[in-house]
N, C-alpha and C positions, 0 to 999 in steps of 0.2 A: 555396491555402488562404487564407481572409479572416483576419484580424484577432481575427476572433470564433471564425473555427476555431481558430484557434493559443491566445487564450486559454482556451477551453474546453481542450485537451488540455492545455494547463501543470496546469490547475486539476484533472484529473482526475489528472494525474502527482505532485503536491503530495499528492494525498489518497494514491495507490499506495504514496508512499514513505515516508509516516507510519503505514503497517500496516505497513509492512517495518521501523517503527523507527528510520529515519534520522532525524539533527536535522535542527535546524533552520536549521542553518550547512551542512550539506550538502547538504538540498535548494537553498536558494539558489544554491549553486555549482552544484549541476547543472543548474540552471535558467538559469543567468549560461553556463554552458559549450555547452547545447541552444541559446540565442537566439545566440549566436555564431558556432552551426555551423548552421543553419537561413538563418542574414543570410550567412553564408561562400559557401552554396555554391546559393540560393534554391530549396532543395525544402524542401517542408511537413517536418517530425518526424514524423509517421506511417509519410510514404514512407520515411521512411531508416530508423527504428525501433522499427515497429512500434506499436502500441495504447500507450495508456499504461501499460495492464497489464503487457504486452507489455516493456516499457522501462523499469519497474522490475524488474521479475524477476531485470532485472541485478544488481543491488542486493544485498545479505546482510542476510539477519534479524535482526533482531535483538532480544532477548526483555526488553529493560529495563524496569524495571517505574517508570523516568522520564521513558519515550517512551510517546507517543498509543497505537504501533502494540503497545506491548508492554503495556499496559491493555487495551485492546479485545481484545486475543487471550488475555488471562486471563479477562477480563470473559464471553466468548464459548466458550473450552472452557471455565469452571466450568458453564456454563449449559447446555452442552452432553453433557459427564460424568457418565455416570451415577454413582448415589452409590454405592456400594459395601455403605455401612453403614445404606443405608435399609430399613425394618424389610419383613419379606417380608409377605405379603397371606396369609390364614387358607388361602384360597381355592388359593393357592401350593402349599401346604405339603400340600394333602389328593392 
């Protein structure tokens, strides 16, 4: 894995673990704990685990509505939820 692979999969682990909610003091330590055990033992992070997606899934959600991940996922079910109390259509009704 080049340089450029490894930063492209931190940079896509970064974004995974800001939907999941993590800070931003904990993505860094995972990121400080990944370059450590990647330099430890020199196989790529993919090989050992997984996609980045893959590699946060570890991770727990978290729904805070003072983290990225916990905005975007209100931001994305409101937008996504249908309304309940929208008015029905005439066309509905007959």
């Amino acid at each position: 894995m080049t340089d450029n692979d490894a930063a492209k999969y931190e940079r896509e682990l970064v974004l995974h673990l800001r939907m999941r909610g993590q800070t931003e003091q904990e993505i860094a330590s995972s990121l400080t704990e990944l370059r450590a055990y990647t330099k430890k033992t020199g196989k790529p992070a993919e090989d050992e685990f997984g996609t980045p997606a893959e590699f946060a899934s570890q991770f727990p959600v978290r729904n805070s509505p003072t983290t990225k991940g916990g905005a975007l996922r209100r931001l994305f079910g409101a937008a996504l939820r249908p309304n309940p109390k929208a008015p029905r259509s005439k066309d509905a009704e007959e």
